[in-house]
Every structure is written in C-alpha cells, then in structure tokens.
C-alpha positions in Angstrom: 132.2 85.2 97.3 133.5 82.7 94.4 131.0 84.5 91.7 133.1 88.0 92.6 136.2 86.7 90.3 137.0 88.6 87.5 137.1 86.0 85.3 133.4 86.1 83.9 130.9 83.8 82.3 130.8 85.6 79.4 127.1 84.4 78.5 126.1 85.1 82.0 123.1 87.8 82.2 125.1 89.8 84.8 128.9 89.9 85.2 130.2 90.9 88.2 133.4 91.6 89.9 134.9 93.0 92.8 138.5 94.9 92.6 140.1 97.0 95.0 137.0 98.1 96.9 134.7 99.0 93.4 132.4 96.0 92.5 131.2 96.2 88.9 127.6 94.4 88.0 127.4 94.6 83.9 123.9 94.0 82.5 124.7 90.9 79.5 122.2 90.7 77.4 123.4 93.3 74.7 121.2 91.7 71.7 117.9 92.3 73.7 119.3 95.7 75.1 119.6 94.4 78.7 116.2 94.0 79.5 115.0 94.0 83.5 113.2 91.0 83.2 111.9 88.9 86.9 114.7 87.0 86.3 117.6 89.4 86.2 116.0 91.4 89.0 115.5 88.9 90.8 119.2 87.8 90.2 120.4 91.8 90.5 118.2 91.4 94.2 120.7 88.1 95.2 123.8 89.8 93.9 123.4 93.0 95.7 122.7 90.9 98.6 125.8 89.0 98.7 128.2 92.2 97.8 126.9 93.9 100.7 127.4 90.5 103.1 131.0 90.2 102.0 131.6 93.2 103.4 134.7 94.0 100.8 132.5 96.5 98.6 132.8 100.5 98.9 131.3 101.5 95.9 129.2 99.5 93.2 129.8 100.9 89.6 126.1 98.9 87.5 127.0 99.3 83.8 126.3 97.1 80.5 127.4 95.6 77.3 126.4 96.8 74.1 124.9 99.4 72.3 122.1 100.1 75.2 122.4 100.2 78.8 118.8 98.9 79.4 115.9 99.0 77.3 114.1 98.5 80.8 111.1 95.9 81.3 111.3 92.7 78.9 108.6 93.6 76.9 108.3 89.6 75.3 108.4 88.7 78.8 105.0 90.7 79.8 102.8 89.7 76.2 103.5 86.2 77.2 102.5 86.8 80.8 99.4 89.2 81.1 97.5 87.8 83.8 97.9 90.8 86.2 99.1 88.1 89.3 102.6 88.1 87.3 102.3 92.1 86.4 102.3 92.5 90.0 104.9 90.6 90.8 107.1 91.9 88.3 106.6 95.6 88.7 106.8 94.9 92.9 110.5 92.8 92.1 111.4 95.8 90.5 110.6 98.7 92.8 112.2 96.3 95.7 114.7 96.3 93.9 115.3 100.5 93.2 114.8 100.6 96.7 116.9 98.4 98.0 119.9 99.9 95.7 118.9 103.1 97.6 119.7 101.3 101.0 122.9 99.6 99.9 125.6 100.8 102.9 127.8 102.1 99.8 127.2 104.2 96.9 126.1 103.0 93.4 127.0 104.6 90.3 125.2 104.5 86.3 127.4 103.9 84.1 125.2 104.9 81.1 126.2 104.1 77.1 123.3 104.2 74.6 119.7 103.9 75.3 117.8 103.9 78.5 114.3 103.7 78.5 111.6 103.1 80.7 112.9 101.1 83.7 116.3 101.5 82.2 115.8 105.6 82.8 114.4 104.3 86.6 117.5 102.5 87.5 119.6 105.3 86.0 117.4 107.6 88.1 117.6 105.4 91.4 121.3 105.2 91.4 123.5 107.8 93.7 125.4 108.9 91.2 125.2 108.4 87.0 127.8 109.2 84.1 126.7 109.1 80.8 128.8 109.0 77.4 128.4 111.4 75.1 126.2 109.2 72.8 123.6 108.3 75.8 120.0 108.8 75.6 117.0 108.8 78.0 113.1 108.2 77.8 110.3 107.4 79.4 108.5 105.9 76.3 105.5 104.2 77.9 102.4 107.0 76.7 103.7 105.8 73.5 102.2 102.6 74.0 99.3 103.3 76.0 100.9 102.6 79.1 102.2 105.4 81.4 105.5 105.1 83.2 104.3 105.1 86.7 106.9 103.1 88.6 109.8 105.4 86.4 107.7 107.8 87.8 108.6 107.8 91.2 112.6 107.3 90.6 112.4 109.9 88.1 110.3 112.6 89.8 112.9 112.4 92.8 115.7 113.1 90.9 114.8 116.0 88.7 112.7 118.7 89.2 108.7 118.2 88.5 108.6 120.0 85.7 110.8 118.3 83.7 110.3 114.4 84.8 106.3 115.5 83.8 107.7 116.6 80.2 109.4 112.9 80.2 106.6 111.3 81.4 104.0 113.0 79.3 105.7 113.2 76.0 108.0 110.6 75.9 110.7 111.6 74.0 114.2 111.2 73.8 116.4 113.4 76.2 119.9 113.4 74.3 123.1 113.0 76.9 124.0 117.1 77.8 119.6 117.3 78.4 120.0 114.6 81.1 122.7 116.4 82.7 121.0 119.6 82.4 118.0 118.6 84.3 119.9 116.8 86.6 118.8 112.9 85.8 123.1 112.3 85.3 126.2 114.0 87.1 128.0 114.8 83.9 128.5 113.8 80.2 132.2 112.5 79.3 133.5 111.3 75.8 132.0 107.7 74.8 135.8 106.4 75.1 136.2 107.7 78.5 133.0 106.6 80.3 134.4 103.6 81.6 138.3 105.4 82.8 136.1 108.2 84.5 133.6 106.5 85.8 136.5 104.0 87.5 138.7 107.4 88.5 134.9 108.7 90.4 134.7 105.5 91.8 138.2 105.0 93.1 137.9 108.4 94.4 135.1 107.7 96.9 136.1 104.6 97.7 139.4 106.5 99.0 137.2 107.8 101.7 135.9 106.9 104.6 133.3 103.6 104.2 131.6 104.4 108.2 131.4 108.3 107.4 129.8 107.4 103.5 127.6 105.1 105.1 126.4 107.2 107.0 126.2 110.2 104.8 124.0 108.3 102.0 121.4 106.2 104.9 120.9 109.9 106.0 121.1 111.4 102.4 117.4 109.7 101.5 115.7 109.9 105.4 116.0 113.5 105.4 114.6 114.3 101.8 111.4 113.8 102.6 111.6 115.7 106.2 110.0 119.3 106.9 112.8 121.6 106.9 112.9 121.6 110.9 112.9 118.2 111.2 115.7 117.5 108.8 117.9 119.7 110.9 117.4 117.9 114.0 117.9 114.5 112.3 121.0 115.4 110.9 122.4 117.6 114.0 122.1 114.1 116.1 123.5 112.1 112.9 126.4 114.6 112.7 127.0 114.6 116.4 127.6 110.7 116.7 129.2 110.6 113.5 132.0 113.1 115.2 132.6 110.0 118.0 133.1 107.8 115.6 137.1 106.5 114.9 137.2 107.3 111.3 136.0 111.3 112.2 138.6 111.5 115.0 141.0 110.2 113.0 140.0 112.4 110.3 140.2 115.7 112.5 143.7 114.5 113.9 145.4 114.2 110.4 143.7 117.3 109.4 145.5 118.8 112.0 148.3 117.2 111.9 148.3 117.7 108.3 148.9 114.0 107.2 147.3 111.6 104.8 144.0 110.1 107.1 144.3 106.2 107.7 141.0 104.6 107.6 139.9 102.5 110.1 136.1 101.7 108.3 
C-alpha cells in the first residue's frame, strides 16, 4: 500500500507506517488533542481496512502527537451538528469502529501520552493491549457536561472490573497513569521517555511469534468472554485441537523438542 511509507504527510490527520511486521497509526491533530471526529473514524475505519488486506501487518501499535493522546469526540464537530440523524451516525462510526479493532486478525496496542478522555479512554479501553507514560491520564468526563459516557461505557466496563468503570463513569474524574494500571484499563506505566522504545520492544516481541497461532488466540480471546463457563471450555477445546494441526503448532512442538529457534511458516 503506497500510503504505508514512512515518509509522512506531516499535516495529515493520521500518519501511518508499516516496518518490519509493526504498523504504527499516529493520531495528527496535536492542537485539538486528536479528536475522533466522523472524519478521522471514518478514515481510521479505511486504514485498518487496508493494513489488514495487505496482509504484511502483525501487530498495529495506534499512538499520537502531542501533549494528549485523544481528547475523544470533536466536541465543535457535534454543536455544529445536533440534529440527532448526524449524532447517530457519529456515535454508530465510532462503535464500528471499537469493534472492528477488536476483530483485526492481529493485535493492537495504546500507546498512551497525556490525556485521554471520553472516546479517547474507549479506544484505549478497546485496544488488546495499552502502555501508558508516566504522565498519562484517563476520564470519562461526560456527567460533567450532562451527558453520560454510554458508548465509553461498554469498552470500559469490559476491561476493568464494574466497580471501578461505574466510579469513572459516575464521577468523572481524572485516573492518574499507576490508577489505570491498577484497575487494569493499561498493561503497565513506563517512564514518558521510554513509551515509545517499550512499546516498540512489546511489539517486536509479539510480532516474533506466530501470526496463525495469535490469530487465533485473539478471534477466540473475545468469543469466549462472554460464554458460560461450560461453554467456553468446549469452544476452546475444539479451537485448541485444530490449532494443534496447524503448520506453525507442529513446527512449534518439533523445535521445542528439538530445542531450536521455531521458523514460522504464518
């Protein structure tokens, strides 16, 4: 895809690039604090799309310029439009598109500097996996302005436990960095300096492994969840079983054995 190079548009709202396997999609807008307005989720939607058609992605790093990661909704962009026709278009782009980062074939990480609020938390909260520098900081600010975080809501209430999404929701304050990773919205806080080294060293990491067995692993990941206990065990006894036929799992068992580096074949 010729809108993969590294080389970037530097005014573009999303840079993106693809580089041994990791593809990076940075939010652009630092002045307005990378807002998720239709446009940029709509073009977030399109790029996702083509990184997971040119096949050459393993792991998709979504980070951002400036001092916020994303302020979340454009807030300009829904006074100038508030016939409810638009609203409903713009808060359906959006979960399509939480949902459809959820289905990616490969792993998406947060990589989270300053603020992020409201849809910002959600997409934080949506992602597989999220590192936050030191100086990060979450919200779900919506009761402040008479308008409860519902579609945060869902991302939110799946990833940490109900208790503490409801104090979120209902209060809307500000959860410093080590709170997030406490109640389990992030993986782990690192120094602001290193966010972008140790995010790139995670994501190197599990791009080092197999693609067909991480495929896998994440498609199943999210369809069990929501499974009685019973039936999650028999999904993931029939997943496990074909997974052991595939190439990449024999291969995997014969260099265990054979106690050699594993070579790929997914």
């Amino acid at each position: 895809m010729a809108d993969l190079a590294p080389d970037h548009i530097l005014d573009e709202p999303l840079q993106v690039s693809t580089a041994e396997a990791v593809s990076r999609i940075t939010l652009n807008r630092p002045s307005q604090r990378n807002p998720l307005s239709l446009a940029v989720m709509e073009r977030l939607l399109e790029t996702l799309e083509g990184l997971e058609a040119a096949g050459e992605t393993r792991v998709l790093v979504i980070a951002s310029t400036g001092p916020a990661f994303c302020a979340g909704h454009d807030l300009s962009e829904i006074d100038a439009n508030p016939d409810e026709a638009f609203l409903q278009h713009l808060f359906t782009t959006c979960s399509t598109l939480m949902m459809r980062i959820q289905s990616l074939r490969f792993p998406v990480i947060a990589e989270v500097q300053g603020i992020a609020t409201a849809a910002g938390c959600q997409l934080v909260a949506t992602c597989d996996l999220a590192l936050a520098g030191s100086s990060a900081r979450f919200a779900t600010p919506g009761v402040n302005l008479g308008l409860f975080c519902s579609t945060p809501m869902v991302a939110l209430s799946r990833a940490v436990a109900p208790k503490h999404a409801m104090e979120m929701l209902l209060t809307g304050q500000v959860a410093d960095a080590p709170e997030a990773a406490r109640i389990g919205l992030i993986n782990r806080v690192v120094p602001d300096e290193a966010l972008r080294s140790e995010t790139d060293a995670l994501a190197a990491h599990i791009a080092g492994r197999s693609h067909g067995a991480i495929k896998i692993g994440k498609a199943a990941f999210y369809e069990q969840r929501p499974l009685p206990l019973k039936d999650a065990y028999a999904m993931t006894s029939q997943i496990m079983a074909e997974n052991m036929s595939q190439p990449d799992a024999q291969e995997g068992l014969c260099a265990f054995l054979e106690k050699r580096a594993p070579k790929w074949r997914e």
